[in-house]
Backbone as a chain_set.jsonl record, in Angstrom:
{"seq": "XXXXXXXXXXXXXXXXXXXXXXXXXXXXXXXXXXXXXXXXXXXXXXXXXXXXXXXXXXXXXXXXXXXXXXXXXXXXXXXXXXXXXXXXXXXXXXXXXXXXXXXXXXXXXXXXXXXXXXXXXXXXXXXXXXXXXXXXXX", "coords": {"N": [[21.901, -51.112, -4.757], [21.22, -51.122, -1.929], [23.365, -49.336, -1.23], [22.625, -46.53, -2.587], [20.102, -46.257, -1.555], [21.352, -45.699, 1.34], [22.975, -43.591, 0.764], [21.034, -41.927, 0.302], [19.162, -41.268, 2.509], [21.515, -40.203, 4.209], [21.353, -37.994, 2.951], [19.414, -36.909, 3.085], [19.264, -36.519, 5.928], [20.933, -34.338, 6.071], [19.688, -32.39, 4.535], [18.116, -31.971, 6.583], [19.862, -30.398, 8.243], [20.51, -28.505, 6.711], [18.216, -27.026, 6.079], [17.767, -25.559, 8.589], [19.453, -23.087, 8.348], [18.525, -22.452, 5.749], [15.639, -21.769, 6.442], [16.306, -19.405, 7.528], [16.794, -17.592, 5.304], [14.738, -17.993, 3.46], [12.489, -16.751, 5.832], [13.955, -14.442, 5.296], [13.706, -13.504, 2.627], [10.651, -13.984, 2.092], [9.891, -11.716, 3.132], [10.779, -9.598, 1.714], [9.508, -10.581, -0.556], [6.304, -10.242, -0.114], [5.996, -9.401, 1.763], [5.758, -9.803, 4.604], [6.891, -11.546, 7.177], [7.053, -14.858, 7.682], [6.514, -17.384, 10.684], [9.62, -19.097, 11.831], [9.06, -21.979, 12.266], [7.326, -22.496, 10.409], [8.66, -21.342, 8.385], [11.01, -23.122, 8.278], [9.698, -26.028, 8.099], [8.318, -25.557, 5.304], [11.546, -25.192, 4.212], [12.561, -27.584, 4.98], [10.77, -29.42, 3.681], [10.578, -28.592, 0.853], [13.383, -28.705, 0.32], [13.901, -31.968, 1.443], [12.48, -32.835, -0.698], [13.191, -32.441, -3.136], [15.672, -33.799, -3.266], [14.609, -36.235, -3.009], [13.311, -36.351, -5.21], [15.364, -35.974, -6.693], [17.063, -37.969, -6.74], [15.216, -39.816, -7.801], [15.005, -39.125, -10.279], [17.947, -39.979, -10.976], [18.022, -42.746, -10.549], [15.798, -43.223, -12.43], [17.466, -42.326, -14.625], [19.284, -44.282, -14.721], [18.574, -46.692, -15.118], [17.409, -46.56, -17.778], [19.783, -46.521, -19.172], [21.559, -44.569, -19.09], [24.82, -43.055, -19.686], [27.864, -41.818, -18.092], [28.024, -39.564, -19.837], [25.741, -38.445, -20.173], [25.448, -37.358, -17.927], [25.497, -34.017, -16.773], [23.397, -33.591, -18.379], [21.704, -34.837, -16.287], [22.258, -33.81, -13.895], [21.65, -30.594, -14.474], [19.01, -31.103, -15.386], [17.749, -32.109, -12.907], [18.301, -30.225, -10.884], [16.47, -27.807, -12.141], [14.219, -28.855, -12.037], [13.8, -29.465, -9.173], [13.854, -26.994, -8.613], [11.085, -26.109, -9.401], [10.125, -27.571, -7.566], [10.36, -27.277, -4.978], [9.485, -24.085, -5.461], [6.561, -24.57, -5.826], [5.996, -25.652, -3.205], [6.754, -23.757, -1.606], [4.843, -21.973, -2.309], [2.717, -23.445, -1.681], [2.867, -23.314, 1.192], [3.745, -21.38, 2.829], [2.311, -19.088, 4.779], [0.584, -16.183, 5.446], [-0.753, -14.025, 8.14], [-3.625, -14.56, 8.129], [-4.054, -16.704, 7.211], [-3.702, -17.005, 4.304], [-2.517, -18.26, 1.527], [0.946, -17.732, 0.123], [1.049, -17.979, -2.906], [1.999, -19.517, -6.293], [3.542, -17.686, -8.2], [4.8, -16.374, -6.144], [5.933, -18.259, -4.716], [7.9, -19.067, -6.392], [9.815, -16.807, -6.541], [10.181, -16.636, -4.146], [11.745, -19.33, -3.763], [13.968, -18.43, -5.977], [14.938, -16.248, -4.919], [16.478, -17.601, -2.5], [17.917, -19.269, -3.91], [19.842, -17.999, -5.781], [21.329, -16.821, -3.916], [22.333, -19.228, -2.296], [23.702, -19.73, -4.746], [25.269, -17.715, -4.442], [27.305, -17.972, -1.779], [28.003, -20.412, -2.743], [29.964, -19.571, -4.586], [31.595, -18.113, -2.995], [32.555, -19.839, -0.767], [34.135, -21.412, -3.125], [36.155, -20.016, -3.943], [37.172, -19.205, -1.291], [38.689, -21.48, -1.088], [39.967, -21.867, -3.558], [41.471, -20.024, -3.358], [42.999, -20.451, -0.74], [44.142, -22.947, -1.517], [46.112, -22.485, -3.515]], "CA": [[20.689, -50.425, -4.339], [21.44, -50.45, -0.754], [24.538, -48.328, -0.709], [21.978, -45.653, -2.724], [19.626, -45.588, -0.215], [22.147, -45.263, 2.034], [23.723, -42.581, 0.637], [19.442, -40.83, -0.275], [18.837, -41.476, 4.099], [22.159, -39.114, 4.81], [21.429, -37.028, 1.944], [17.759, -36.652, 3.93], [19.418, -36.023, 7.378], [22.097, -33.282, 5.848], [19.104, -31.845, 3.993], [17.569, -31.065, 7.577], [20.489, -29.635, 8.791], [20.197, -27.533, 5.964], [16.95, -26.715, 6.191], [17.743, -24.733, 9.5], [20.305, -21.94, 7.491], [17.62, -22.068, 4.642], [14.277, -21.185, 7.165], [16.286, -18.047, 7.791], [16.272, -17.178, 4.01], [12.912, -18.154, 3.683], [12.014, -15.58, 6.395], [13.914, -12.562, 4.766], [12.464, -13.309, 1.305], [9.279, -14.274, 2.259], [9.456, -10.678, 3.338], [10.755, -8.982, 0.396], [8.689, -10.698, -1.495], [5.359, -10.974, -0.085], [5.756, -8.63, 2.614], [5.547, -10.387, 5.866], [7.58, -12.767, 7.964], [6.425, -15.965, 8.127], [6.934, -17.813, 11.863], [10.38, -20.003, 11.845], [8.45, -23.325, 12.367], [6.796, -22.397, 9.09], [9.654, -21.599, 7.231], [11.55, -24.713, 8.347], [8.496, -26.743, 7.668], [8.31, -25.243, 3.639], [12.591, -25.725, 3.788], [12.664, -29.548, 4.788], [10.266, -29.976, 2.646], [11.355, -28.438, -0.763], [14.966, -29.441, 0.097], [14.051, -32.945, 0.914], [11.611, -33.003, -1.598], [14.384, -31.92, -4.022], [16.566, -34.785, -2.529], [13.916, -37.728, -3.435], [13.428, -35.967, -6.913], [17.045, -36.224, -7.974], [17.414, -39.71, -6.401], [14.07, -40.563, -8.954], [15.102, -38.841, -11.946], [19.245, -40.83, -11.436], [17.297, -43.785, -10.639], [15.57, -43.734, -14.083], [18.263, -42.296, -15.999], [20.477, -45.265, -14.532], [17.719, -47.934, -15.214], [17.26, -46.322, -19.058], [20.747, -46.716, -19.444], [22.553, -43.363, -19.354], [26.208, -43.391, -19.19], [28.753, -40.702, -17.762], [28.237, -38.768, -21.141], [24.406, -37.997, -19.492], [25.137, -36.91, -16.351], [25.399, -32.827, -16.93], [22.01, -32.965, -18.458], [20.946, -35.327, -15.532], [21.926, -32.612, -13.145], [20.341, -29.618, -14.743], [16.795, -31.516, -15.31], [17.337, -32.026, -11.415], [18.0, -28.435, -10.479], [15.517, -27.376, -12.689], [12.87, -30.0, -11.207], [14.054, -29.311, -7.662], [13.385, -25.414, -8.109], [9.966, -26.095, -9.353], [8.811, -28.467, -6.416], [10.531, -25.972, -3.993], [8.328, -22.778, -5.29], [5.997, -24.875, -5.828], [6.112, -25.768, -2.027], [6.612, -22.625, -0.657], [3.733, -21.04, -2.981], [1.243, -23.405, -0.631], [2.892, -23.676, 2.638], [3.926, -20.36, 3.301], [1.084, -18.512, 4.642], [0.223, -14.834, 5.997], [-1.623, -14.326, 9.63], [-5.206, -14.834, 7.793], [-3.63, -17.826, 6.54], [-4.047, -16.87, 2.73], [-0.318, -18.915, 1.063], [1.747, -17.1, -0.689], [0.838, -18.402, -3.961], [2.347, -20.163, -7.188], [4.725, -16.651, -8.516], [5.733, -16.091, -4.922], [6.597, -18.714, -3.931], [8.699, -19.028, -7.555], [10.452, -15.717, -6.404], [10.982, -16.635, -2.807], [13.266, -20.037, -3.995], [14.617, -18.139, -7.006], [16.207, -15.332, -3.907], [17.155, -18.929, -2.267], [18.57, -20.04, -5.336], [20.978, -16.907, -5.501], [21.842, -16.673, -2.764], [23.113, -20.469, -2.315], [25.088, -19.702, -5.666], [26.597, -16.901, -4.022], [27.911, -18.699, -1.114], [29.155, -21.224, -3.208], [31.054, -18.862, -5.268], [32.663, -17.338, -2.187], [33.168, -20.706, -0.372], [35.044, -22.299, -3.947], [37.02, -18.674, -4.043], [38.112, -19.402, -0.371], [39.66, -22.969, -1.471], [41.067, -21.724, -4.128], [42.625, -19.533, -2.793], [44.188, -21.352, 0.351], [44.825, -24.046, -1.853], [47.259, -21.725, -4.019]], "C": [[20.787, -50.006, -2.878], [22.315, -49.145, -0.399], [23.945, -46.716, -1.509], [20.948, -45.202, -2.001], [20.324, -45.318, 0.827], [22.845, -43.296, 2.099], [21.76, -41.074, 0.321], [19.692, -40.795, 1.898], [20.237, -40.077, 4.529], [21.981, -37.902, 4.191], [20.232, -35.826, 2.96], [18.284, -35.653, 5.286], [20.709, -34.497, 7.053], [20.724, -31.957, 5.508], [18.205, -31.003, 5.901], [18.097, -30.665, 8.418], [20.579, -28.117, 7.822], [19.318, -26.709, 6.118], [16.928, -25.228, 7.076], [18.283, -23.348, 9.005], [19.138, -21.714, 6.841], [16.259, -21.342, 5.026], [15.059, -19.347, 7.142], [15.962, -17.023, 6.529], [15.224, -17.012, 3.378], [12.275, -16.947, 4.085], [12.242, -14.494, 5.978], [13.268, -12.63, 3.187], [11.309, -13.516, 1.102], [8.704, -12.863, 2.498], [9.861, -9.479, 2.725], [9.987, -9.099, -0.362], [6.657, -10.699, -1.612], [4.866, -10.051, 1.181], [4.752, -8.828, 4.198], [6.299, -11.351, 6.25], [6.865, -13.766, 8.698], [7.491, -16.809, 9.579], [8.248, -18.979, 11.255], [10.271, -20.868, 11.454], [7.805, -23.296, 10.838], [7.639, -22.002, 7.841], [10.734, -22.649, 7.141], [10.98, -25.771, 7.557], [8.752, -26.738, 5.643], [10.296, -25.758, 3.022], [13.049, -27.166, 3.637], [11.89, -29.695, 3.764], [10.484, -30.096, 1.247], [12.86, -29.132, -1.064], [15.018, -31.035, 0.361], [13.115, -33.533, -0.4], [12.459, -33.26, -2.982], [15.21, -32.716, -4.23], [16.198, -36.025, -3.463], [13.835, -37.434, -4.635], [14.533, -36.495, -7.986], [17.245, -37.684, -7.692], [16.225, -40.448, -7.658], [14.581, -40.578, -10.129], [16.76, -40.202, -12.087], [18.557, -41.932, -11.255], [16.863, -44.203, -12.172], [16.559, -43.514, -14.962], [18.896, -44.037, -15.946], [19.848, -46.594, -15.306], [17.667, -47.8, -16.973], [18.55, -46.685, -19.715], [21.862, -45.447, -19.642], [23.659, -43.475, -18.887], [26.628, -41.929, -18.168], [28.115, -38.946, -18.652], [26.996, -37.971, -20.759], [24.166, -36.87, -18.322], [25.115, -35.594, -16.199], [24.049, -32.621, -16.936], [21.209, -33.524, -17.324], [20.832, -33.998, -14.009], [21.329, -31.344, -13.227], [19.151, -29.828, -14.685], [17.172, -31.509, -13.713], [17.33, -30.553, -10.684], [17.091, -28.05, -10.719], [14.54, -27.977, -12.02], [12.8, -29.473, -10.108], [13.335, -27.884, -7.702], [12.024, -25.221, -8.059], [9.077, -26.471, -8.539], [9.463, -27.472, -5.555], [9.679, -24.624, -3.911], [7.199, -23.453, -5.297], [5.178, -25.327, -4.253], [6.05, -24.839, -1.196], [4.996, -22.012, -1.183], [2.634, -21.594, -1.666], [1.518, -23.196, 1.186], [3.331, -22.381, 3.331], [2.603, -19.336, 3.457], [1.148, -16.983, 5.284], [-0.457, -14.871, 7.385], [-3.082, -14.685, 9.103], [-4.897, -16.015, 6.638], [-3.621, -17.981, 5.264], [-2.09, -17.426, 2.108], [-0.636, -17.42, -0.196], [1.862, -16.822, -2.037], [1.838, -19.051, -4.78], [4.031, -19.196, -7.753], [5.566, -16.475, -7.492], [6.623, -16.33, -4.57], [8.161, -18.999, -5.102], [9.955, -18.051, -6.932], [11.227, -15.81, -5.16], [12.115, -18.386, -3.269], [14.105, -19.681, -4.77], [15.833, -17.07, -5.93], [17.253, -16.409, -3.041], [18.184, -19.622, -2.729], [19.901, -19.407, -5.673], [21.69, -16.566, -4.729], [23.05, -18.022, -2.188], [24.21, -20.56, -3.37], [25.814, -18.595, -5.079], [27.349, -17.311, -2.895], [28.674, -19.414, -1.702], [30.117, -20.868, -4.019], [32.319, -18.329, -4.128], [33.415, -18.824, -1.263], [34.798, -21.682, -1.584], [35.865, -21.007, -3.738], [37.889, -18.97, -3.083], [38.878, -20.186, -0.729], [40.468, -22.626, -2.199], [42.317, -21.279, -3.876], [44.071, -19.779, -1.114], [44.664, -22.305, -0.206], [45.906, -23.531, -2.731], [48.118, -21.359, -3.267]], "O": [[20.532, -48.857, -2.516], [22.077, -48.243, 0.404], [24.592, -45.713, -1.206], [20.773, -44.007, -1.761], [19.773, -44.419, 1.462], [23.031, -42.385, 2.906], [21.653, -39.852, 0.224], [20.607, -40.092, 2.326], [19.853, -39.067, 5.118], [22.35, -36.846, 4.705], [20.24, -34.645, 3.308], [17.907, -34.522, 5.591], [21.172, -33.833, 7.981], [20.731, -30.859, 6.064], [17.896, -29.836, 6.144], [17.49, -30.404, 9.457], [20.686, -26.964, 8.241], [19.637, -25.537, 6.317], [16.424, -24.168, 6.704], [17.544, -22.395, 9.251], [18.525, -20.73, 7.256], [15.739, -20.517, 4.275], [14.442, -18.334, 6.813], [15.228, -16.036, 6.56], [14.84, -15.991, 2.807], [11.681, -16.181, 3.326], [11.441, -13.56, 6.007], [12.444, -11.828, 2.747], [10.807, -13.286, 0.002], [7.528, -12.587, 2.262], [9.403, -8.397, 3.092], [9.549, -8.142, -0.998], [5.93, -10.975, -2.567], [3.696, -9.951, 1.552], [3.719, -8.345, 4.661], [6.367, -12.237, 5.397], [6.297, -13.723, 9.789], [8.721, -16.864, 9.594], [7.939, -19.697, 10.303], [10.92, -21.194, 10.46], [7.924, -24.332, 10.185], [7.401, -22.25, 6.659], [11.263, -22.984, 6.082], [11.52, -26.329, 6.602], [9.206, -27.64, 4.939], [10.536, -26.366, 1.98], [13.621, -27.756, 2.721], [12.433, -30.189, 2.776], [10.57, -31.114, 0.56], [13.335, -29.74, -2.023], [15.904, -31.646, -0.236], [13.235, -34.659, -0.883], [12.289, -34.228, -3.722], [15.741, -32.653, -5.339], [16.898, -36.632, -4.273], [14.316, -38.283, -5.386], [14.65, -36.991, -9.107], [17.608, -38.46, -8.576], [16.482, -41.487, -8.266], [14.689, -41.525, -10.908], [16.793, -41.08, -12.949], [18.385, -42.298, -12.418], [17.319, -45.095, -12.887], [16.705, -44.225, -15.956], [18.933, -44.807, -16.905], [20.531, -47.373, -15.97], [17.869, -48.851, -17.581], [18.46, -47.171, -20.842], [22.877, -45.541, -20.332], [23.788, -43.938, -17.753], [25.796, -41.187, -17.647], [27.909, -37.805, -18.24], [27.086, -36.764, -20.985], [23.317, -36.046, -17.981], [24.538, -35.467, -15.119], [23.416, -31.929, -16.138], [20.114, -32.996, -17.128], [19.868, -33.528, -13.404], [20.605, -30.911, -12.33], [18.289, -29.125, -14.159], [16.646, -30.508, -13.227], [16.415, -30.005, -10.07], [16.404, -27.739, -9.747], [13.967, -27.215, -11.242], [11.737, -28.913, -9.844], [12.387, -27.625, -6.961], [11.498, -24.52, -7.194], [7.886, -26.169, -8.454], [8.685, -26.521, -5.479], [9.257, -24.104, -2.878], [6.439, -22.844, -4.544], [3.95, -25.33, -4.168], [5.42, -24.92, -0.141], [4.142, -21.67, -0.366], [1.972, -20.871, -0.922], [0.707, -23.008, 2.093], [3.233, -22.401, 4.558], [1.989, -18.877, 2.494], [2.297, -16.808, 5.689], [-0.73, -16.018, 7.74], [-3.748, -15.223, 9.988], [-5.396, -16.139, 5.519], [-3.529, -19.149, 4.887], [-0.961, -16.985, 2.321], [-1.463, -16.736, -0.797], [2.478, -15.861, -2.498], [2.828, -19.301, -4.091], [5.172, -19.659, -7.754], [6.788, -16.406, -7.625], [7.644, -15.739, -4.218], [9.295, -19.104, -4.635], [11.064, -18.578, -6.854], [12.36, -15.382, -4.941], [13.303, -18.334, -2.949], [15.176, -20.281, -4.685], [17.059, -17.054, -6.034], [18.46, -16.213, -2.896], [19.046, -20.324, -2.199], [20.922, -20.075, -5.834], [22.746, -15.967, -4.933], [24.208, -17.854, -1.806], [25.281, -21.147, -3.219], [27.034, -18.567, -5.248], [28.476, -16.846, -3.065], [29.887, -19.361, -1.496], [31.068, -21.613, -4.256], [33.525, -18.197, -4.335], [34.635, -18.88, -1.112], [35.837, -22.234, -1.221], [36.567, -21.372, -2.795], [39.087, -19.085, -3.341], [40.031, -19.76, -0.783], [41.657, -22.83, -1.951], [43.483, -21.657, -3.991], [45.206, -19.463, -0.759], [45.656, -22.797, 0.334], [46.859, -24.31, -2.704], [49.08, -20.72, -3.693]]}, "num_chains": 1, "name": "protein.A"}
């Protein structure tokens, strides 16, 4: 148990190094989608949050699988339900915390739309980052 909180606590402090890259994303789809750029501090704010939010989620759900008894054979579907989970408390997060100058949020679809450009965007990085490896590692 310790060496899992251990490993949730760096997960936490990576997640708000993250966070900082992710506010910028935030800001340009917040303004594709919604048509306005929300202040930095406020898209930081909505990124720590969904991404550690996202963090403690998946640490809950492996927690119970582990406690229910799920083996190896589990663990695919344990990571999709967590993606899936994660994306929902993320729009779900942005929908209230992202707001406009007359402070009206973003709403419920929005904010859906602004982690779903998030969401794409992080898979396209990681397509081009595994591409690099591969290819230096060939």
């Amino acid at each position: 148990m310790g060496f899992a909180i251990g490993q949730l606590i760096s997960q936490i402090i990576g997640g708000a190094m993250a966070a900082l890259l992710i506010a910028l994303i935030i800001q340009w789809a917040t303004k594709k989608v919604a048509k306005f750029k929300p202040s930095y501090g406020m898209a930081y704010k909505s990124a720590f949050l969904g991404t550690v939010g996202g963090l403690i989620l998946g640490f809950m759900l492996g927690f119970a699988f582990g406690m229910a008894g799920a083996g190896e054979a589990q663990q695919g579907g344990l990571i999709l339900l967590s993606m899936i989970a994660g994306f929902l408390l993320q729009g779900a997060i942005y929908g209230q915390l992202l707001k406009d100058a007359s402070s009206i949020s973003v709403g419920l679809g929005k904010g859906y739309a602004i982690a779903g450009i998030q969401f794409a965007i992080g898979i396209g990085i990681l397509v081009i980052i595994t591409g690099a490896v591969l290819v230096i590692a060939s």
